[in-house]
TORSE-572905 format. One record per residue: residue in one letter; x negated, y, z negated of N, C-alpha, C in turn. Coordinates in steps of 0.2 Angstrom, whole numbers, padded with zeros to 4 digits. Layout:
N
+------+-------+-------+-------+-------+-------+-------+-------+-------+-------+
: resn :  n_c1 :  n_c2 :  n_c3 : ca_c1 : ca_c2 : ca_c3 :  c_c1 :  c_c2 :  c_c3 :
+------+-------+-------+-------+-------+-------+-------+-------+-------+-------+
:    a :     X :     Y :     Z :     X :     Y :     Z :     X :     Y :     Z :
...
+------+-------+-------+-------+-------+-------+-------+-------+-------+-------+
This chain:
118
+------+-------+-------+-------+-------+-------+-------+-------+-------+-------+
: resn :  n_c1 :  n_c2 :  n_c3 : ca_c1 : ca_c2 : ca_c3 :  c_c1 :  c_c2 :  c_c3 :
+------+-------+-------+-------+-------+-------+-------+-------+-------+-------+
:    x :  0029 :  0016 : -0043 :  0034 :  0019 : -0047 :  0041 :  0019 : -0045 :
:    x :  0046 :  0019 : -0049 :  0053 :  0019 : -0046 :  0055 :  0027 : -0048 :
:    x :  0060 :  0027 : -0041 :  0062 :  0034 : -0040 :  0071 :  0032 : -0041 :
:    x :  0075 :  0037 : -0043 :  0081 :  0036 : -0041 :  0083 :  0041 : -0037 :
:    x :  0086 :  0039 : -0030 :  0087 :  0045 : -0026 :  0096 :  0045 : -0025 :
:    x :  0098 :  0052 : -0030 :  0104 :  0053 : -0030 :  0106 :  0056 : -0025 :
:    x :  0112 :  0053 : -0024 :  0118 :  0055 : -0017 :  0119 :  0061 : -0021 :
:    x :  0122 :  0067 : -0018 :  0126 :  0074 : -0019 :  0131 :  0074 : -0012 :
:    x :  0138 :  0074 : -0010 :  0141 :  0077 : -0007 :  0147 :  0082 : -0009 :
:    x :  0150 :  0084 : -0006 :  0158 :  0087 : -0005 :  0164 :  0079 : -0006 :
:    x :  0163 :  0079 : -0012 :  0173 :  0074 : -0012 :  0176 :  0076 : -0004 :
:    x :  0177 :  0073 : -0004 :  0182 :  0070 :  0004 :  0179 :  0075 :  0010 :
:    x :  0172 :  0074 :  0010 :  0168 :  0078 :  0016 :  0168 :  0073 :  0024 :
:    x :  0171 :  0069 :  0021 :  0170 :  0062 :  0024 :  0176 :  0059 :  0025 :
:    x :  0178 :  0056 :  0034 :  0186 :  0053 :  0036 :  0184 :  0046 :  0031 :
:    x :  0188 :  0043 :  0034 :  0188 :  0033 :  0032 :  0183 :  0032 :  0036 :
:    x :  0184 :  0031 :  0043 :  0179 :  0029 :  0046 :  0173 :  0033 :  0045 :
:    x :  0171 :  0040 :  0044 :  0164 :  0040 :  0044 :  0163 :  0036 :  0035 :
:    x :  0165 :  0036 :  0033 :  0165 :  0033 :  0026 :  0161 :  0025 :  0029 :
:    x :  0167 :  0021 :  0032 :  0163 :  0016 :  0031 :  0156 :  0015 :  0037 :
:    x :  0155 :  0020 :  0042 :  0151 :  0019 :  0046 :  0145 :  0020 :  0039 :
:    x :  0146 :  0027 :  0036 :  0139 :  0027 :  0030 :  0139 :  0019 :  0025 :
:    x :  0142 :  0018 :  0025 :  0140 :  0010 :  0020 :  0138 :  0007 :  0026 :
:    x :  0140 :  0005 :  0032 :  0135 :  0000 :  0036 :  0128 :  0002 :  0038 :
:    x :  0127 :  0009 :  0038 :  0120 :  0011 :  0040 :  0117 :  0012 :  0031 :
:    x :  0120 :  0011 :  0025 :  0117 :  0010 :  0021 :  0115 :  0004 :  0021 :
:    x :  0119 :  0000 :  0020 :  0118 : -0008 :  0020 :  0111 : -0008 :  0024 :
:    x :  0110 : -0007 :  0029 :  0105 : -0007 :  0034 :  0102 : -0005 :  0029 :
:    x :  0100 :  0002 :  0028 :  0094 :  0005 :  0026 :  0090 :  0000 :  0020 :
:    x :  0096 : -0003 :  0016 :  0096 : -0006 :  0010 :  0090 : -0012 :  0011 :
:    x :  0092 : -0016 :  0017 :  0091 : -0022 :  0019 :  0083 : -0021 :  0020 :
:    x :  0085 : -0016 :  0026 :  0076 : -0012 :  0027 :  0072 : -0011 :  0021 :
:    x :  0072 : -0008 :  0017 :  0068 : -0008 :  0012 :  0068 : -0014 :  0006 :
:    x :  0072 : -0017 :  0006 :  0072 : -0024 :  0004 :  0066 : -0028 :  0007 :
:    x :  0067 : -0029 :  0013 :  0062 : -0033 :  0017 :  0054 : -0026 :  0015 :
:    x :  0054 : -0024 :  0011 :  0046 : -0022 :  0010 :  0046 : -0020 :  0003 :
:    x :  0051 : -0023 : -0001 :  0048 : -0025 : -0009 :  0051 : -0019 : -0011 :
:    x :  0055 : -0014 : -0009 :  0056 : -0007 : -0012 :  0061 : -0005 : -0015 :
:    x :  0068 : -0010 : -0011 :  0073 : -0011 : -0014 :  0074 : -0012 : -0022 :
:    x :  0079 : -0009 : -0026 :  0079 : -0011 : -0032 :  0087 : -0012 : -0033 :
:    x :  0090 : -0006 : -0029 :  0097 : -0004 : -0029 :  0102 :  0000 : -0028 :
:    x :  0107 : -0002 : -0029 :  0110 :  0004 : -0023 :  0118 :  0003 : -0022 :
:    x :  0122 :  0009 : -0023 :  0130 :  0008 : -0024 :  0134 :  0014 : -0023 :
:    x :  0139 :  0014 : -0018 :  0140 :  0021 : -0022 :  0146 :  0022 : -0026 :
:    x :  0148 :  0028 : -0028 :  0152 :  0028 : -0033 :  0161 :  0030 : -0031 :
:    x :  0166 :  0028 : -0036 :  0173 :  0030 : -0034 :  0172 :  0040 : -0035 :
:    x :  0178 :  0040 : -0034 :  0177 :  0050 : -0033 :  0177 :  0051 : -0042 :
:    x :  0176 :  0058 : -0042 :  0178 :  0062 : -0049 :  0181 :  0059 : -0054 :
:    x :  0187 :  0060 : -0052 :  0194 :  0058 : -0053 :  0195 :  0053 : -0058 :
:    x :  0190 :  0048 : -0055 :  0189 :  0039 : -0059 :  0183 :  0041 : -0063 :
:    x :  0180 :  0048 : -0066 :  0174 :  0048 : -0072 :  0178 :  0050 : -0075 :
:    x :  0174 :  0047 : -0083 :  0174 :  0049 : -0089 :  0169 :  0052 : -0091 :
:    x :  0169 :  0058 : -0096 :  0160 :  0061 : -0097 :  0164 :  0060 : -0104 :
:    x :  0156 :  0059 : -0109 :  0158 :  0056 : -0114 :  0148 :  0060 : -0119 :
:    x :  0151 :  0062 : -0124 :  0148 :  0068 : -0129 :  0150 :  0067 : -0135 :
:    x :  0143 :  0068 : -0140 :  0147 :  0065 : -0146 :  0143 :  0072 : -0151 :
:    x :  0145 :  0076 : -0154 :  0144 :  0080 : -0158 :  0145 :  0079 : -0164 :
:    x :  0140 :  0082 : -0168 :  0140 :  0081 : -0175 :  0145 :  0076 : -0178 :
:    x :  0142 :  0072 : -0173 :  0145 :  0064 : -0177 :  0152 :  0061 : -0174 :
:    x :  0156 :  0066 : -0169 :  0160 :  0065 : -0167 :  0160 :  0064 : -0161 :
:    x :  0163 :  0059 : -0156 :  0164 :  0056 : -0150 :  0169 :  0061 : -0145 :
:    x :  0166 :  0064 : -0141 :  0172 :  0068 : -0137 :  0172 :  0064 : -0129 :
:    x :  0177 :  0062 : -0128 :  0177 :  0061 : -0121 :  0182 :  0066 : -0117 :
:    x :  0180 :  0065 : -0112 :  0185 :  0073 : -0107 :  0185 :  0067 : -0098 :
:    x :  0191 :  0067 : -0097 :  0192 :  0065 : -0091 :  0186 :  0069 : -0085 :
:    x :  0184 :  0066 : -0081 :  0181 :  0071 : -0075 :  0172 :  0071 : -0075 :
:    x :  0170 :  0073 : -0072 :  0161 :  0075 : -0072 :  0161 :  0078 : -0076 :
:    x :  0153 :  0078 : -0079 :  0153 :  0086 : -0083 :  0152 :  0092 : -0081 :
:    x :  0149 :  0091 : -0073 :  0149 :  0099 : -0074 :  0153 :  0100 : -0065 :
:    x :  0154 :  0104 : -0066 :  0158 :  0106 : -0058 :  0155 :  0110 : -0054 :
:    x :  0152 :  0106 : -0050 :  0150 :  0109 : -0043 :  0153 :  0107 : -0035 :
:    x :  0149 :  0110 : -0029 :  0153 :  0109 : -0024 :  0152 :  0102 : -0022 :
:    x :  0146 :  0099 : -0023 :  0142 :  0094 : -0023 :  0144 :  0090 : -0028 :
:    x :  0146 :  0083 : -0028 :  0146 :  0079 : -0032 :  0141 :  0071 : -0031 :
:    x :  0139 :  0068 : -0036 :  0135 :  0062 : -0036 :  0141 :  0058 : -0036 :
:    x :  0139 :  0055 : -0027 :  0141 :  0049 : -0026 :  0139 :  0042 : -0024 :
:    x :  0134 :  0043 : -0025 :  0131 :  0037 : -0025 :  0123 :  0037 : -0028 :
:    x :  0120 :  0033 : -0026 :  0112 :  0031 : -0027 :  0109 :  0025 : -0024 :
:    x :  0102 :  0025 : -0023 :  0097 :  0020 : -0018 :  0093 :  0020 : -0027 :
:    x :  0090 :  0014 : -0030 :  0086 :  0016 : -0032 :  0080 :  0011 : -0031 :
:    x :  0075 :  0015 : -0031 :  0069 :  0011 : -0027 :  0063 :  0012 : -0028 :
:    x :  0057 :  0007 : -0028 :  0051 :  0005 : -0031 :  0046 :  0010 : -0025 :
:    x :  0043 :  0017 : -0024 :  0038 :  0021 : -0019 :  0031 :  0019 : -0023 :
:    x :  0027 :  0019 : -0018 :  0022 :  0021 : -0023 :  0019 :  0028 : -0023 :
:    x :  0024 :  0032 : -0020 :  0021 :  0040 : -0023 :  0029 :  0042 : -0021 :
:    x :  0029 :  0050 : -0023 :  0033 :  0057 : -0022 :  0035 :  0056 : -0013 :
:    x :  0031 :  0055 : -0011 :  0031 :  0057 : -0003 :  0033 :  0051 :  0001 :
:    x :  0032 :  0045 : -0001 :  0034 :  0039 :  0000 :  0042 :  0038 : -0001 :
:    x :  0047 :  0040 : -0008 :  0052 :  0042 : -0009 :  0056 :  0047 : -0006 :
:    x :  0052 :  0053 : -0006 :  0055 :  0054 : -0001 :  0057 :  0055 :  0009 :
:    x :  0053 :  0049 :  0011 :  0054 :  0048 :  0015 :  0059 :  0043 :  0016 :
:    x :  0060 :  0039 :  0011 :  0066 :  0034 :  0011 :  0072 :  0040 :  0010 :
:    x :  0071 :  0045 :  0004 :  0074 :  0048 :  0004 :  0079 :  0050 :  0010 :
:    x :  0074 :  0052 :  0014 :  0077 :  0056 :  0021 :  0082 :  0051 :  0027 :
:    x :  0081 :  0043 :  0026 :  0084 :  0041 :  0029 :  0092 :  0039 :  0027 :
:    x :  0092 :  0038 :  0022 :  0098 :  0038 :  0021 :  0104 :  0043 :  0023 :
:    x :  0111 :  0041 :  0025 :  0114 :  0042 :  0029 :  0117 :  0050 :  0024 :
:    x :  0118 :  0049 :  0018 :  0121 :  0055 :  0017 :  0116 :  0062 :  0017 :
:    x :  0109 :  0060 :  0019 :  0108 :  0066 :  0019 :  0107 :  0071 :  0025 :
:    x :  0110 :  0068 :  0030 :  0114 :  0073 :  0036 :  0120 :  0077 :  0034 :
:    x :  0123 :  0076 :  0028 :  0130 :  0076 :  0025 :  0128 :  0082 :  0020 :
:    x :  0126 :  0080 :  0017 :  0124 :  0081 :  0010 :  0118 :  0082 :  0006 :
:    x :  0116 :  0081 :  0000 :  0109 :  0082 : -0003 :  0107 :  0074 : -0006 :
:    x :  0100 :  0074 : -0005 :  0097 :  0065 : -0012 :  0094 :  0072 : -0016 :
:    x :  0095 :  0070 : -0020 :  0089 :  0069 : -0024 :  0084 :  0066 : -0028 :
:    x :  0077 :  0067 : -0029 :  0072 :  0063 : -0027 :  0070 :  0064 : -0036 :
:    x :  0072 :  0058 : -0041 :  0070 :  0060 : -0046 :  0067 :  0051 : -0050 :
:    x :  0060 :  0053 : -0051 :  0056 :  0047 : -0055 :  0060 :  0045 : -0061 :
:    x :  0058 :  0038 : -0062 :  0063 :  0033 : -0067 :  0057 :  0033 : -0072 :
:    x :  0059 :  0037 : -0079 :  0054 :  0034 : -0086 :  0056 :  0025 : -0086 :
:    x :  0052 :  0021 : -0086 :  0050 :  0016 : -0088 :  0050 :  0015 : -0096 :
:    x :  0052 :  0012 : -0100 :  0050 :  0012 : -0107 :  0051 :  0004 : -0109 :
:    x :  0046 :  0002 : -0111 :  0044 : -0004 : -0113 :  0047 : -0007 : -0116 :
:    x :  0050 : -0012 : -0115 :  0055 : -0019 : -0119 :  0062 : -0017 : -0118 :
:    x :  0065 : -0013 : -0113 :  0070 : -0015 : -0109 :  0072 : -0020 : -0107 :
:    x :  0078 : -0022 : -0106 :  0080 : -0029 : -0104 :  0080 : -0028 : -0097 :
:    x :  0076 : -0034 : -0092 :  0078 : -0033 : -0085 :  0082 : -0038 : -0082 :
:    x :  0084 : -0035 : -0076 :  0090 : -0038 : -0072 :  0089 : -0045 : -0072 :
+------+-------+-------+-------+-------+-------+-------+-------+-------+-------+
């Protein structure tokens, strides 16, 4: 089953350097689960700042600068990955570097048939 385990931290919880020290020990983590077929994918994201959230109401398209919702936590990245259960995901879960920092979230991927794949 794929899971996607969403990053949550604090905007700027993080100097430059612990910044790039977490993308080296992702990359690792990345690599490591790669070498056992569970890799799927993985990046993180620019801050707040650089979204667009985008709603289209009775017929009409609203975009609004920013996330949608504000909290203290924000989604900053993601691993998404092939587990074969809940407790498998979330032990990869757990090794990821932001969750010292921050929150994953551990949320299964609907699959729906005839999706184009990568």
């Amino acid at each position: 089953m794929k899971y996607m385990l969403l990053i949550y931290l604090e905007e700027g919880a993080l100097s430059e350097t612990e910044r790039a020290e977490c993308y080296v020990e992702s990359t690792q983590l990345a690599h490591e689960i790669h070498s056992s077929g569970q890799y799927l994918g993985a990046n993180p994201l620019h801050p707040t700042s650089m979204a667009t959230s985008v709603r289209v109401r009775d017929g009409k398209r609203l975009v609004t600068d920013g996330p949608f919702a504000e909290t203290r936590e924000q989604l900053g990245g993601y691993f998404l990955i092939d587990a074969k259960d809940l407790d498998e995901a979330i032990a990869i879960a757990a090794r990821i570097p932001m969750a010292r920092k921050g929150t994953i979230e551990v949320r299964p991927v609907v699959e729906i048939a005839g999706l184009p794949t990568g």
